[in-house]
C-alpha positions as CSV (number, residue, x, y, z in Angstrom):
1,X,24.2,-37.2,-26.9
2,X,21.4,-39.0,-25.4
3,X,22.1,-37.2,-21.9
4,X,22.2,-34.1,-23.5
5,X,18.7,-34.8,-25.3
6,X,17.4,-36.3,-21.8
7,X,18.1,-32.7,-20.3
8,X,16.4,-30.7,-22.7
9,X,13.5,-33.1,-22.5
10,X,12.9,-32.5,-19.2
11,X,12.9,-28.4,-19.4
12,X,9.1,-27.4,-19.3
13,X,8.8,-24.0,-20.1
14,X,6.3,-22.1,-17.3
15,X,3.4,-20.1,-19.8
16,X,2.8,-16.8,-18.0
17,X,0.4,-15.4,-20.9
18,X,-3.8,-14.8,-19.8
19,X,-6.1,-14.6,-22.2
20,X,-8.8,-11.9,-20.6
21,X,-12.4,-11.5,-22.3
22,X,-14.2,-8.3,-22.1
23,X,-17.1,-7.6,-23.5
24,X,-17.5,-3.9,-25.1
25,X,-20.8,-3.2,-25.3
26,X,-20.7,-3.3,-21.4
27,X,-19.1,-0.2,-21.2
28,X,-20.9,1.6,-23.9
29,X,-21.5,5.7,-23.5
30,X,-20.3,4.9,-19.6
31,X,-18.1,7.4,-17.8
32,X,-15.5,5.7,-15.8
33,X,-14.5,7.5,-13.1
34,X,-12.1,7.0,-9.7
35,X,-14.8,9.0,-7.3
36,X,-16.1,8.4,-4.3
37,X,-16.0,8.8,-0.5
38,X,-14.6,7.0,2.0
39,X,-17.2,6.4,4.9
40,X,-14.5,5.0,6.9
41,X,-12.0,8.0,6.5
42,X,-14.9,10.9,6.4
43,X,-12.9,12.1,3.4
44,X,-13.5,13.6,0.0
45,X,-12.2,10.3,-2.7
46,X,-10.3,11.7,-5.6
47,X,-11.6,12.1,-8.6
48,X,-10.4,11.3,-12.4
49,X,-13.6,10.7,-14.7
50,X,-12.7,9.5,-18.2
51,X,-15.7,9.5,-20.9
52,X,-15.6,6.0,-22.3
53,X,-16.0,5.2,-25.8
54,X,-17.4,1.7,-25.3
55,X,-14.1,0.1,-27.2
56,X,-10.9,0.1,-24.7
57,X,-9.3,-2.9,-23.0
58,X,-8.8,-1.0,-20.1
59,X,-12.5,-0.5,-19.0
60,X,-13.4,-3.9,-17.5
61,X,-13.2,-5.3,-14.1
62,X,-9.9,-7.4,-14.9
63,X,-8.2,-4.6,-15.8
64,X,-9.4,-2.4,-12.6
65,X,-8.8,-4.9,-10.7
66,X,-7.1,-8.4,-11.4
67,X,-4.7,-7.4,-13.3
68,X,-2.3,-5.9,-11.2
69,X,-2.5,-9.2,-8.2
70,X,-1.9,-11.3,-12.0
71,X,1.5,-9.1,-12.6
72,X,2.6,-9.8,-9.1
73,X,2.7,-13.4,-9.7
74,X,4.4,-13.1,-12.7
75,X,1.6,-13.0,-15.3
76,X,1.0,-10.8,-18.3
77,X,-2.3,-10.5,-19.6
78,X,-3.7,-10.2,-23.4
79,X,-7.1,-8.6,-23.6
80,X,-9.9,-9.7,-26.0
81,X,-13.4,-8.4,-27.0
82,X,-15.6,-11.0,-27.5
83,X,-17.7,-8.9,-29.3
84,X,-15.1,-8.6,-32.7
85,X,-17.4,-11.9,-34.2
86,X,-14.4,-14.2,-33.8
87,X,-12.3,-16.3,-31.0
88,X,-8.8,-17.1,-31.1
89,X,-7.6,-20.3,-33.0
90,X,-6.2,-23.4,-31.1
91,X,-3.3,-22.2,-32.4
92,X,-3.3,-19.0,-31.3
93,X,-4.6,-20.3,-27.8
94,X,-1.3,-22.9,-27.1
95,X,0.4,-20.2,-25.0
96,X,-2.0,-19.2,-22.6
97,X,-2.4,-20.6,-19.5
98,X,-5.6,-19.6,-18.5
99,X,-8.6,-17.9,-20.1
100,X,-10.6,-15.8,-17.4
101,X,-14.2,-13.9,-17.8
102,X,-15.3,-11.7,-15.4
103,X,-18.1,-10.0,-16.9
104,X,-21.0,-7.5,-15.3
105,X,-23.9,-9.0,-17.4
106,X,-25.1,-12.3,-19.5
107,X,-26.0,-10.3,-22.8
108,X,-23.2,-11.2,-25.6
109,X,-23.1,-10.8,-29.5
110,X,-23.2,-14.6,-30.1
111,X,-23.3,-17.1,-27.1
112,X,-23.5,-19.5,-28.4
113,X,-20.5,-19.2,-30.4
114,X,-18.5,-17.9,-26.9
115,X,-19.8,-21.3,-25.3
116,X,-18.5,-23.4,-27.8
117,X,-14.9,-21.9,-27.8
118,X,-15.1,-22.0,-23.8
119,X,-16.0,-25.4,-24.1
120,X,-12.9,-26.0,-26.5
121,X,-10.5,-24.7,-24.1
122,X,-11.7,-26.9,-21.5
123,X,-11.2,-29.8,-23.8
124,X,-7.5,-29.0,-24.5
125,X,-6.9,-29.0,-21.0
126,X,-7.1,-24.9,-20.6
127,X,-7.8,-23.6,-17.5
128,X,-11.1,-20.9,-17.5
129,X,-11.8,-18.6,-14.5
130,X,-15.0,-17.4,-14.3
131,X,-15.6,-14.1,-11.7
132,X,-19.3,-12.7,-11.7
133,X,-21.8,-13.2,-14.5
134,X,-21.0,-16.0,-16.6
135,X,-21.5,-13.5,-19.6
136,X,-23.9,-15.7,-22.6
137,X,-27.0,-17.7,-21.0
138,X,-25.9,-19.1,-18.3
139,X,-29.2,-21.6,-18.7
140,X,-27.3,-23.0,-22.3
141,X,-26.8,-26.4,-22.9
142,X,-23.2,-24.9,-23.3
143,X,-23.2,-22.8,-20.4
144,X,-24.2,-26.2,-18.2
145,X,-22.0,-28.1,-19.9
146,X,-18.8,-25.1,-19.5
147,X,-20.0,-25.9,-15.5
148,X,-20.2,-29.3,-15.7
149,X,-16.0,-29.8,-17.7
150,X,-15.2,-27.4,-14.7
151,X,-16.7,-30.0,-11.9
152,X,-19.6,-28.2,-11.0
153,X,-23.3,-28.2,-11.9
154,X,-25.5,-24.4,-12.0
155,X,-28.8,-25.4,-11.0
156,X,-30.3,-21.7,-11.5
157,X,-29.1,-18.0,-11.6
158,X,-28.8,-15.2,-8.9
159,X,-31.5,-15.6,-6.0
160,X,-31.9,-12.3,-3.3
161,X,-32.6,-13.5,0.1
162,X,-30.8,-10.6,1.8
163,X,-32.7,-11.6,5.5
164,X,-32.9,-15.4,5.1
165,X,-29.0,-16.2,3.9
166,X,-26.8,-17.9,6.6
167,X,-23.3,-18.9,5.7
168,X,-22.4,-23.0,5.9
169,X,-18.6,-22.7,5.0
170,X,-16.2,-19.6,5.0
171,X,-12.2,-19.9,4.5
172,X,-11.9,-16.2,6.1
173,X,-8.6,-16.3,5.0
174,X,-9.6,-16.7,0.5
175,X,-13.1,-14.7,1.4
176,X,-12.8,-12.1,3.6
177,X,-9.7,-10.8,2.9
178,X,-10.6,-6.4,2.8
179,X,-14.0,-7.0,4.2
180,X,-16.4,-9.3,6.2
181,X,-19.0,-10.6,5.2
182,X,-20.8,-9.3,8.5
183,X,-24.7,-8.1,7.6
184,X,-23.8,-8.3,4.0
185,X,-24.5,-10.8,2.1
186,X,-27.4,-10.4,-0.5
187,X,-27.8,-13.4,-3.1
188,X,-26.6,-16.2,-3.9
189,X,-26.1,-18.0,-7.1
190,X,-26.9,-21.4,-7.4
191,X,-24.0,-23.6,-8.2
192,X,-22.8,-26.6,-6.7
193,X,-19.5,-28.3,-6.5
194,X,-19.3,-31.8,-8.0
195,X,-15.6,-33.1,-8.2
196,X,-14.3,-34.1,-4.9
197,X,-11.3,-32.9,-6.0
198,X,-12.6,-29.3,-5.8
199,X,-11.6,-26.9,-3.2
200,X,-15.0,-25.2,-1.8
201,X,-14.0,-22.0,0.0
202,X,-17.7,-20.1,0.4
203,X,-20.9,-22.2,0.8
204,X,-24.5,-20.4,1.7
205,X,-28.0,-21.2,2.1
206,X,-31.1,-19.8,2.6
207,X,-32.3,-20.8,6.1
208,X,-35.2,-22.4,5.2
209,X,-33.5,-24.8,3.3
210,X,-31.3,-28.0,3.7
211,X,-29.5,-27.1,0.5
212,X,-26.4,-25.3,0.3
213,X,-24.9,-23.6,-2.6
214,X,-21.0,-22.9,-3.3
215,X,-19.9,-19.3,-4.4
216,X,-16.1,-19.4,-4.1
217,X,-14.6,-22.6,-6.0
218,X,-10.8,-23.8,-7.0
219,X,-11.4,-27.0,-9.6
220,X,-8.8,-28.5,-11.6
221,X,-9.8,-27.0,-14.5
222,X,-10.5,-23.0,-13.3
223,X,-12.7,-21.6,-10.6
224,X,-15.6,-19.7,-10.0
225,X,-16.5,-17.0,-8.0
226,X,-19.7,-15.4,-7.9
227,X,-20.1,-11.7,-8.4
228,X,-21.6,-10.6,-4.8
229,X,-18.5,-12.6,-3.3
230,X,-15.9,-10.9,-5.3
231,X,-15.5,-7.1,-3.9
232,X,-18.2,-4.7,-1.5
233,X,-18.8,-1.9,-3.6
234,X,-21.5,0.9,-1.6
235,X,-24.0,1.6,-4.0
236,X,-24.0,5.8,-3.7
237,X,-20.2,6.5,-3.3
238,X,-18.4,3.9,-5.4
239,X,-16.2,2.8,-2.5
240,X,-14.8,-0.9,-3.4
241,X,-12.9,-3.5,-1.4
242,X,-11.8,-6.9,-1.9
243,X,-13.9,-9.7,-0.3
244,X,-11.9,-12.1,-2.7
245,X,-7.9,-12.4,-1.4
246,X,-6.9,-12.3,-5.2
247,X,-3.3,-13.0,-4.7
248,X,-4.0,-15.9,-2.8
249,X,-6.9,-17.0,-5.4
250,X,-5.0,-16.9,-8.3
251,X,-2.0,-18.2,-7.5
252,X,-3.7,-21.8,-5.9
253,X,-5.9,-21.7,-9.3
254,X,-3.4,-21.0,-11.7
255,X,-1.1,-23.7,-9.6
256,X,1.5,-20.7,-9.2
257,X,3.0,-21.6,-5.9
258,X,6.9,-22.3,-5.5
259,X,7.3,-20.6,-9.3
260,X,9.4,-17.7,-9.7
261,X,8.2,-15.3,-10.1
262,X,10.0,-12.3,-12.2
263,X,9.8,-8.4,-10.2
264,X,9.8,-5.3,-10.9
265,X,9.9,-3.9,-7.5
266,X,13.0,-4.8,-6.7
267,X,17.1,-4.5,-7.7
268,X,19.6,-6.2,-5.0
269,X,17.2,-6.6,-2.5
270,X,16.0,-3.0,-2.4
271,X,12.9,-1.4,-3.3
272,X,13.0,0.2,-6.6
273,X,12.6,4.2,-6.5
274,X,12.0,6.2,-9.6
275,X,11.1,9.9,-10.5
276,X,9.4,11.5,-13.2
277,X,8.2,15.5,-13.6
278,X,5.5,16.4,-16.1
279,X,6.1,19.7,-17.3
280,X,2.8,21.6,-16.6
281,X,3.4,24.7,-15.0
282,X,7.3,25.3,-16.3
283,X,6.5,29.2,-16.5
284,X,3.8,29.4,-13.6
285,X,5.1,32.3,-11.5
286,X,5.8,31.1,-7.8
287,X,3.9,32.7,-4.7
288,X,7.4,31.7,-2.9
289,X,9.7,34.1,-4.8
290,X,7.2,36.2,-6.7
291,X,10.4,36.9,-9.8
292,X,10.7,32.7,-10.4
293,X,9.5,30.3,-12.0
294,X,7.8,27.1,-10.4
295,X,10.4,25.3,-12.3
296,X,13.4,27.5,-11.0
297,X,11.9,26.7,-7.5
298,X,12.1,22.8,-8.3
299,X,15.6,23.4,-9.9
300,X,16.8,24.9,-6.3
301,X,15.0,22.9,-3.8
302,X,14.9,20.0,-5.2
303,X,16.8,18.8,-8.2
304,X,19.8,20.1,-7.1
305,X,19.8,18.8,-3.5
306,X,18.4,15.7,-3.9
307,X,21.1,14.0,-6.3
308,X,19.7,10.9,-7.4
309,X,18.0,10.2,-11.2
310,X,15.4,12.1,-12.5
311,X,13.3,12.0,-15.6
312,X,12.2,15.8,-16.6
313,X,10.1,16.6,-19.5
314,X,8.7,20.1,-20.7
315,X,6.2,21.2,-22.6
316,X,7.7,22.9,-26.2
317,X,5.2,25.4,-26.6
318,X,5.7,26.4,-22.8
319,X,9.1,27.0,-23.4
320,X,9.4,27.9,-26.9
321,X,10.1,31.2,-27.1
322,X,7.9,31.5,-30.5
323,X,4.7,30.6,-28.5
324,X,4.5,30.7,-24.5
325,X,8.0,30.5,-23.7
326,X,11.1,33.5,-23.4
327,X,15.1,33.6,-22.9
328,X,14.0,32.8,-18.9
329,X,12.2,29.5,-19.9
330,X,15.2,28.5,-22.2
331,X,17.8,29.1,-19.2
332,X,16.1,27.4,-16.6
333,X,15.3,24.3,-19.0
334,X,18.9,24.1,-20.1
335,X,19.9,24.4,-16.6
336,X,17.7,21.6,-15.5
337,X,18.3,19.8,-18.3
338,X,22.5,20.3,-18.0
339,X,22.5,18.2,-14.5
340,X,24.1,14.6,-14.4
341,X,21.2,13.4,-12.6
342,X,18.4,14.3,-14.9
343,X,17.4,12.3,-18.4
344,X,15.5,14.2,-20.5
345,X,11.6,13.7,-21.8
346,X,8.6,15.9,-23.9
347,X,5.6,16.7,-22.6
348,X,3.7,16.9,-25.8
349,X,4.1,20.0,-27.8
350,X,1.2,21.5,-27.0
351,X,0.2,19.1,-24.3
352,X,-2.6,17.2,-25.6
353,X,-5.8,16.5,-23.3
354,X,-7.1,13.5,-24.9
355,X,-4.9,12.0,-27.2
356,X,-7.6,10.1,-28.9
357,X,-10.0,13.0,-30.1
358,X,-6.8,15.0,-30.6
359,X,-7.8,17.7,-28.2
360,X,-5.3,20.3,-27.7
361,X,-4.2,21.5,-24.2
362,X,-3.2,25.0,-25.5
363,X,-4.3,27.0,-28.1
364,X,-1.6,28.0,-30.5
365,X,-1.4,30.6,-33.3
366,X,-0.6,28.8,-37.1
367,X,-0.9,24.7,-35.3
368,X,-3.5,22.3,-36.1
369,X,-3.4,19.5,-34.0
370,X,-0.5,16.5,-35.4
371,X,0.6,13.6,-33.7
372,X,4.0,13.7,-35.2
373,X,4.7,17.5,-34.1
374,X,3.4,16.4,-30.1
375,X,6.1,13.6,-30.4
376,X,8.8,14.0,-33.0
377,X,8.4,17.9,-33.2
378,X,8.6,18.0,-29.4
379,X,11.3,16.0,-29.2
380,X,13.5,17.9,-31.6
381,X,12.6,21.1,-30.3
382,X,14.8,20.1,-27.1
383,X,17.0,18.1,-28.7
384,X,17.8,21.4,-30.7
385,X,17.4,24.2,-28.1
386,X,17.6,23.0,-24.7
387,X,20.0,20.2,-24.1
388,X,23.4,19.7,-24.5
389,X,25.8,17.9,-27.4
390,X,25.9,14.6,-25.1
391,X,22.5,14.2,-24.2
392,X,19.3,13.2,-26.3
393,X,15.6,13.2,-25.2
394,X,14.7,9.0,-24.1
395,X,11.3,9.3,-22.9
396,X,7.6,10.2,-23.8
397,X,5.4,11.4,-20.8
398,X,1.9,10.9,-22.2
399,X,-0.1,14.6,-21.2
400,X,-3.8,15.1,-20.5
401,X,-5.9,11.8,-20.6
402,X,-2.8,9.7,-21.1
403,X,-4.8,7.8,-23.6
404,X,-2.3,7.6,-26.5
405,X,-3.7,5.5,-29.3
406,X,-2.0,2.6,-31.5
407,X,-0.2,5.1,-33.8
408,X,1.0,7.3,-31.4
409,X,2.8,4.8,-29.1
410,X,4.2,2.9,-32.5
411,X,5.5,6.5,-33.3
412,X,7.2,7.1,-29.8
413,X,9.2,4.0,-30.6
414,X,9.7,4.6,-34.3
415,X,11.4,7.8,-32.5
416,X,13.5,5.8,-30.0
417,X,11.5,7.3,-26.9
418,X,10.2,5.3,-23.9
419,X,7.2,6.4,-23.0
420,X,5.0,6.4,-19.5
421,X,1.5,7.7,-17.8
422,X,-1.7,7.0,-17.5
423,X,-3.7,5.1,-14.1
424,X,-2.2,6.4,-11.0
425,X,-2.3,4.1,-8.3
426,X,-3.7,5.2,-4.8
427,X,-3.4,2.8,-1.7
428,X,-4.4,5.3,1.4
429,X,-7.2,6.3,3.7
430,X,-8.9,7.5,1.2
431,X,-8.5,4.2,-1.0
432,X,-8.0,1.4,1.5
433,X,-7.7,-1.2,-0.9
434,X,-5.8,-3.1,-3.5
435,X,-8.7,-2.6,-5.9
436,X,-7.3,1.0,-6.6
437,X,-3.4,0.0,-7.3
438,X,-3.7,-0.6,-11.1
439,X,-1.4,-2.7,-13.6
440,X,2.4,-2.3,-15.4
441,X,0.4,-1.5,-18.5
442,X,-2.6,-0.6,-20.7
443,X,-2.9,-2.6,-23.7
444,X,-2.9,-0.7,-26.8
445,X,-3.5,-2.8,-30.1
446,X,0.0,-4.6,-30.3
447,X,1.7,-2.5,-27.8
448,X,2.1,-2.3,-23.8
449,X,2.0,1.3,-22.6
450,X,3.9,1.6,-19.1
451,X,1.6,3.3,-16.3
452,X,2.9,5.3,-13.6
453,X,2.9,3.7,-10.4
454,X,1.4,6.5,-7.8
455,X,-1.1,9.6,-8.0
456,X,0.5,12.9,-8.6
457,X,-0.2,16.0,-6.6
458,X,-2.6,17.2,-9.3
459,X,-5.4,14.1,-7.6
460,X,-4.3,14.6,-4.0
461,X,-5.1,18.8,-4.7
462,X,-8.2,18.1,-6.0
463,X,-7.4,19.2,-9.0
464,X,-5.0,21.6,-8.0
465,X,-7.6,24.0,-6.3
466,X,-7.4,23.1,-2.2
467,X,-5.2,21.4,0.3
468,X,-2.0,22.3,-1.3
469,X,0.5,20.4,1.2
470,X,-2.0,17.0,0.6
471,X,0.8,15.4,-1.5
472,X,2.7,14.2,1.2
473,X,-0.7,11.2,1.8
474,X,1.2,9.7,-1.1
475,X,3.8,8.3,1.6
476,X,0.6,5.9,2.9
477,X,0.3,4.6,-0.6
478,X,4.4,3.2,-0.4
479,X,4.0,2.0,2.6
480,X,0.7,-0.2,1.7
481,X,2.5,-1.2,-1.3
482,X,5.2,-2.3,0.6
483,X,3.7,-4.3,3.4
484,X,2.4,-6.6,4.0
485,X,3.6,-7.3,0.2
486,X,5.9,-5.5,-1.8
487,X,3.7,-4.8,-5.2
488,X,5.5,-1.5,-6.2
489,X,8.4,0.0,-6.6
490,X,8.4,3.7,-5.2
491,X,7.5,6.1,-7.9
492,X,7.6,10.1,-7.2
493,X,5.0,11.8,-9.6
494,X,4.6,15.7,-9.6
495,X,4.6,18.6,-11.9
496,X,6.3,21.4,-12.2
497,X,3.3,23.4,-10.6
498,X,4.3,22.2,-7.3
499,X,7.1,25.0,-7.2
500,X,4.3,27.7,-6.9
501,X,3.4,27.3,-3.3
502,X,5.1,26.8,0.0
503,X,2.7,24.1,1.6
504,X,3.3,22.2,-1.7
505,X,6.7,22.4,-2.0
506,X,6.8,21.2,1.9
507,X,5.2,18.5,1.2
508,X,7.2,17.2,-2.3
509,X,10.3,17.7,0.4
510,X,9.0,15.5,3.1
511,X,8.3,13.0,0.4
512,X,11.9,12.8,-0.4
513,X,13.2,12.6,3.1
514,X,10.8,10.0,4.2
515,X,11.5,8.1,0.6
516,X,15.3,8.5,0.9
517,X,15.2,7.3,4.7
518,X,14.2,3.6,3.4
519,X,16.5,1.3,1.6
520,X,15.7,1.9,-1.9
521,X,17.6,1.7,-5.3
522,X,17.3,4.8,-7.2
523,X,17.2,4.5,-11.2
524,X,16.1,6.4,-14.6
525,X,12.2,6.1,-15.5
526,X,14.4,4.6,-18.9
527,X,15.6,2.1,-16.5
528,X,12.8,1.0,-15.2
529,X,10.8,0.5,-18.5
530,X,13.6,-1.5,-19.5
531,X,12.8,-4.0,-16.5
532,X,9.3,-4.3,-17.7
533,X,10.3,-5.2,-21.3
534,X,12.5,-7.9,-19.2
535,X,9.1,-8.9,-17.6
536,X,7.4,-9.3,-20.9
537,X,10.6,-11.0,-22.7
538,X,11.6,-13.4,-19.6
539,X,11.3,-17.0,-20.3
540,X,11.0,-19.9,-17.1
541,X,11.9,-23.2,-17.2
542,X,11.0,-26.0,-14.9
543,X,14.2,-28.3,-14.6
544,X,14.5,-31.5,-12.7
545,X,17.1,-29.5,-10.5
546,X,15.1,-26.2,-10.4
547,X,14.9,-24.0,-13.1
548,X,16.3,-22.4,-15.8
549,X,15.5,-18.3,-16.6
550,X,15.9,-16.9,-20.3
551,X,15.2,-13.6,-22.3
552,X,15.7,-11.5,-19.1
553,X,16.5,-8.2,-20.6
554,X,17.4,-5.8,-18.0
555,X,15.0,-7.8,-15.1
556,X,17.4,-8.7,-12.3
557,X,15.3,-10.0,-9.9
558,X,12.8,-13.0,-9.5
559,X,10.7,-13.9,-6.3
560,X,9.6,-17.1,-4.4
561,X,6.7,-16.2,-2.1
562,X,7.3,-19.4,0.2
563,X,10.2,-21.0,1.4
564,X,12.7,-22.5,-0.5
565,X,16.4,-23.3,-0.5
566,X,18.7,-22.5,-3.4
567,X,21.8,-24.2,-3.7
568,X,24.0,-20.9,-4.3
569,X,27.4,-23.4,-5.2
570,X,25.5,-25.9,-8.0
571,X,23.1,-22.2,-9.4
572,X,24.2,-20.2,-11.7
573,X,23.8,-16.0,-12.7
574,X,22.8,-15.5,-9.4
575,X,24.1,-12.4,-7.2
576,X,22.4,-12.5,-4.1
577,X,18.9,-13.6,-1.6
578,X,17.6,-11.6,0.2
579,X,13.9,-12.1,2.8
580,X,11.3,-9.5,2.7
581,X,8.2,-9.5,3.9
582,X,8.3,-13.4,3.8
583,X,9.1,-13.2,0.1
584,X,12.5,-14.5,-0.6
585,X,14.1,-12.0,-3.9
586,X,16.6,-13.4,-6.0
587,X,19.5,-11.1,-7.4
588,X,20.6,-12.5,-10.9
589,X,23.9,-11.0,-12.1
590,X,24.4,-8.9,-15.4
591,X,25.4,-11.7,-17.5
592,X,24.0,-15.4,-17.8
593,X,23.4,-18.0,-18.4
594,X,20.5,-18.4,-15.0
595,X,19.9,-21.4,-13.7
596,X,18.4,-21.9,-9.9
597,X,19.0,-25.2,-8.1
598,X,16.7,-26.0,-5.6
599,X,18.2,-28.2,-2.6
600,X,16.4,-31.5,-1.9
């Protein structure tokens, strides 16, 4: 008995939970927008501008930006808007591991209020990342005293000497990690490291001076980065690279190295490929055979030689023969719908632009706009019409904006749909940088909505106006997420529209080829999402042999990014290693329990 209560005493369980403060007000009557153009390429950016209502949790810089290197190392991250006039309790707080701040101004609601609470976390040991302004009066007596818990002392705000700056200390390797700092640097903020247990990895100073001042700081208890040393953004196009190396930033801060971390990318060593298909443009005639649909195009040149899982959803007002639809739309969704290797998903019923305002995507005789008939209606209409007696509609493609609110994503899963969209992910010439590969999910109140994982051909078309056989770029975008890390699994994105011309169709074909030519491990978009739950569910225990895994769900894999050696005889649940990239990815089998014993 005592051994037994010796064993369980010395499981610590890892916390993977970030608390991330926004504040609001910042993004007030803004339009956030993806636009801009690459100097480097000499290329048009793509463009996706999204009128902001001042409100959402997934219009701030973490989310843009640091979430996504956070879910790679295992994290998940909890947003909160420090303007609701209340912080959250102790209690509330015993989970997280780290708070983190990275806000664009110093103008809050009440800051003193913020201070204090930071100031509370300190004291129970929390860690707090800071990134650009400190957000609430950075002169305080709390502000100083949030600096001085954190080992360092801020002797003054943002200075601009952009002629007389020199650098004193630069770990290229943490600072320079998209972009040099080469003619660049601006200002400075004044803040100096006091613990000698602090890890300094920027220093400046003007060159007039004997002082120097620290911008890029690992403490004990957090770090700070100030905001001209995060990312280069160019003032007139919007273009944005990492200066920060965020991956290797947050994982020395948050004291992540030699954890396992649980992936998404990855089942038995291969990379992860899944397919979805909006339904836009089901009943668009083709320029390739002028008597087909777009869709009968895709059903023939695609779907039916490429026989590996697909997620297809329509539109029910597209096909319904009482709106948009005839006997030719029925057919060719039942025949789609009637393969092995296709699951079946709504588009929306009408396909709704902006699921927040309740904007309608097509106008439609007798129908007011209802979230219920988008989802449930939707879904029954196929369930009743187009698919046959041993199939059921699983998933939920969100339409337009992809901005589904509370209620609607409570109502997918009161109607047993998954559901996916919203935030492609670009990582090519045009977007050189992991600043434009976005997170798993958007939070929505108490829900996580899954985002799709690559742009479309609707972004890479401009808008689906020019350059029709563009879509193929998308190939640049899995091989940067796939080297010199693997932070993706492979996800094919299109619409039916793409059946309409020749140089598009091309392109969605070389796509496949390339894709099918690398080792990957083709599942259902349903699939998938159930991983993701796994990542939020998963428990990790520190053991005094290893660890100990938990509450995996459907995840199969974890990932040690340095070297280590499991002992495969003394483990337990696990399939299979495999090395990639440097990373080392753990198989776990079906059934538990998990346990990973690291040699000595």
């Amino acid at each position: 008995m005592l051994m037994s209560f010796l064993s369980y005493a010395e499981e610590v369980e890892v916390k993977r939970d970030i608390l991330a403060l926004y504040d609001s007000s910042e993004g007030k009557d803004k339009k956030m927008g993806e636009y801009f153009e690459n100097p480097h390429a000499g290329v048009r950016g793509k463009q996706k501008v999204i009128l902001s209502k001042g409100n959402r949790s997934d219009q701030n810089l973490i989310f843009e930006a640091l979430e996504m290197p956070l879910n790679y190392l295992g994290m998940k991250v909890t947003y909160w808007d420090v303007n609701q006039g209340h912080f959250p309790s102790s209690i509330e707080m015993k989970k997280y591991r780290a708070v983190m701040s990275w806000f664009e101004d110093n103008i809050m609601t009440d800051p003193h209020a913020y201070g204090q609470w930071l100031i509370q976390q300190l004291k129970e040991g929390r860690k707090v990342i800071i990134l650009g302004e400190v957000g609430a009066a950075p002169d305080s007596e709390e502000a100083r005293d949030v600096f001085k818990r954190m080992g360092l002392e801020w002797k003054g705000g943002k200075k601009e000497s952009p002629w007389r700056l020199e650098i004193t200390k630069k770990v290229s390797q943490m600072v320079e990690f998209e972009r040099s700092f080469s003619n660049e640097v601006k200002n400075y903020v004044q803040v100096k490291s006091q613990n000698p247990q602090n890890k300094v990895y920027l220093s400046v100073k003007e060159r007039s001076s004997l002082e120097s001042f620290d911008e890029v700081i690992k403490t004990p208890m957090g770090g700070y980065v100030a905001q001209e040393y995060t990312f280069y953004e160019d003032q007139n196009t919007g273009f944005k690279q990492w200066r920060l190396n965020p991956f290797l930033f947050l994982e020395e801060v948050l004291d992540l190295k030699h954890v396992p971390h649980p992936d998404v990318t990855t089942l038995e060593g291969k990379r992860i490929l899944f397919i979805h298909v909006d339904g836009d443009g089901f009943i668009n005639v083709s320029q390739i055979k002028h008597k087909q649909y777009s869709s009968e195009i895709v059903l023939e040149e695609i779907l039916r030689k490429f026989k590996i899982p697909h997620t297809i959803s329509v539109i029910a007002a597209e096909v319904d023969e009482k709106h948009y639809g005839n006997s030719q739309s029925i057919r060719v969704a039942k025949d789609i719908f009637s393969l092995p290797t296709v699951e079946a998903g709504c588009h929306g019923y009408s396909h709704p632009m902006d699921w927040e305002t309740k904007t309608m995507g097509m106008n439609l005789r007798g129908y007011t706009f209802s979230t219920e008939k988008e989802i449930v209606g939707c879904r029954n209409f196929i369930n009743q019409h187009l698919l046959q007696k041993n199939k059921k509609v699983t998933m939920m493609l969100w339409s337009g904006m992809c901005n589904p609110p509370e209620e609607a994503i409570a109502l997918t899963q009161k109607a047993g749909l998954y559901n996916i969209n919203g935030h492609e992910s670009f990582f090519d010439e045009d977007h050189p940088s992991y600043f434009y590969v976005k997170p798993l999910f958007r939070q929505v109140g108490e829900y996580a909505q899954p985002l799709s994982r690559a742009g479309s051909e609707y972004l890479y078309t401009e808008f689906w106006t020019e350059n029709y056989g563009a879509f193929k770029n998308v190939i640049e975008t899995f091989k940067r997420t796939e080297n010199p890390r693997r932070i993706s699994p492979i996800n094919i994105y299109y619409h039916f529209y793409i059946g309409e011309r020749s140089a598009a169709l091309n392109s969605l074909k070389a796509i496949y080829e390339w894709v099918l030519s690398q080792p990957v491990f083709p599942i259902f978009t349903t699939h998938y999402i159930d991983i993701l739950q796994g990542f939020l569910s998963v428990k990790i225990f520190k053991t005094s042999s290893g660890w100990k895994v938990e509450d995996v769900g459907k995840l199969r894999t974890l990932r040690f990014d340095q070297g280590i050696e499991i002992d495969l005889k003394k483990s337990r649940g696990i399939k299979g290693i495999k090395t990639q990239g440097g990373a080392f990815y753990i198989s776990l089998k079906d059934v538990g329990p998990y346990e990973l014993v690291v040699k000595k």
